[in-house]
N, C-alpha and C positions, 0 to 999 in steps of 0.2 A: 428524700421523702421518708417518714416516719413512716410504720405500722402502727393502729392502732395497739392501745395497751388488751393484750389478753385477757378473759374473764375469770376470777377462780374457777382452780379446779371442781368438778364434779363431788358432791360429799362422798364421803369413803364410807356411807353406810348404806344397806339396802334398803330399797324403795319402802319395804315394810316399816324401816323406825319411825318412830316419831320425828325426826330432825330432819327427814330427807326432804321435806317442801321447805324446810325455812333457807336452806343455801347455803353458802358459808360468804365471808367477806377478808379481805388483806389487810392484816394491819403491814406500815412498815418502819423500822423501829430507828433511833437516829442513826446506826451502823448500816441502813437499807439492807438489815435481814429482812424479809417477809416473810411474814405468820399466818396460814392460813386458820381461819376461827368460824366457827357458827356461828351465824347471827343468833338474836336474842328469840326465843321463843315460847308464844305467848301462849295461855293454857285459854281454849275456848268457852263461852259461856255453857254450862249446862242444855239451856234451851234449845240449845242447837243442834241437840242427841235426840233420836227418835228412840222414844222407851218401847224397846219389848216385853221384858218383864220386871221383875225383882227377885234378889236371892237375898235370904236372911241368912245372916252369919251364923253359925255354929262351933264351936271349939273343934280346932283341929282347921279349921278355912286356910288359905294359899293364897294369896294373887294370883299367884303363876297356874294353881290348880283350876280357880274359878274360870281364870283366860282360857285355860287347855278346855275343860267343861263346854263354857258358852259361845267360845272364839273357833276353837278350834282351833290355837296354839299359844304354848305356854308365855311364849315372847311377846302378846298383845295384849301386855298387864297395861299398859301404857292409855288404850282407848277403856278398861273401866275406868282409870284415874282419872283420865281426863270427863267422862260423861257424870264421877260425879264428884268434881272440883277436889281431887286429893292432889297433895302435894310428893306427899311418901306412901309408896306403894302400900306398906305393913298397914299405913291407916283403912286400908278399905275393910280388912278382916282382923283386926285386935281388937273387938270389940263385939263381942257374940250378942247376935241380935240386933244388928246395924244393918241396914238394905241396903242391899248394894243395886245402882242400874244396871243392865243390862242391855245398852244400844245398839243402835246400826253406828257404821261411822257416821261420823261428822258429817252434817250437810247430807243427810242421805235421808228422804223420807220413806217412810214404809209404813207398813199395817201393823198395829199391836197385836202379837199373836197370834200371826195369820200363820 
């Protein structure tokens, strides 16, 4: 009797990243080494951020500062980019005078402001 094949492992990164809902999956290659890999993952529609406010860029802006700022830590550049469609973090502040959102997570609704 066979045992079931095992699931990948657990992602090796904390709960906090971005990648840790997407999972990972096995490739295995024709030597049947297996490569553990993240799956692909996909950047959420905007509308799906509950907007609390806005910050206007200023010369001298961070990502990581605005995150530390609004987030309350420097490592959750990840959810401004995502709330407002950047790809590269530098895009949210190289451009003084650009608003940046500032959301709840994803899928989380809440009061503007409150």
């Amino acid at each position: 009797m066979s045992l079931p094949p095992l699931p990948p492992p657990a992602p090796p990164v904390p709960s906090t990243s971005r990648y840790f809902p997407v999972g990972t999956s096995v490739y295995v290659t024709v030597t049947g080494e297996e490569i553990v890999f993240f799956r692909r993952r996909f950047i959420p529609p905007p509308a799906r951020f509950q907007l609390l406010q806005m910050h206007r860029v200023v010369e001298g802006d961070r990502h990581d500062n605005l995150s530390a700022r609004y987030l309350g830590d420097p490592e959750q550049f990840w959810r401004l980019c995502d709330a407002n469609a950047v790809l590269r973090p530098e895009e949210l502040t190289e451009t003084p005078g650009r608003r940046v959102r500032i959301t709840l997570p994803e899928g989380i609704a809440g009061t503007p402001n409150a």
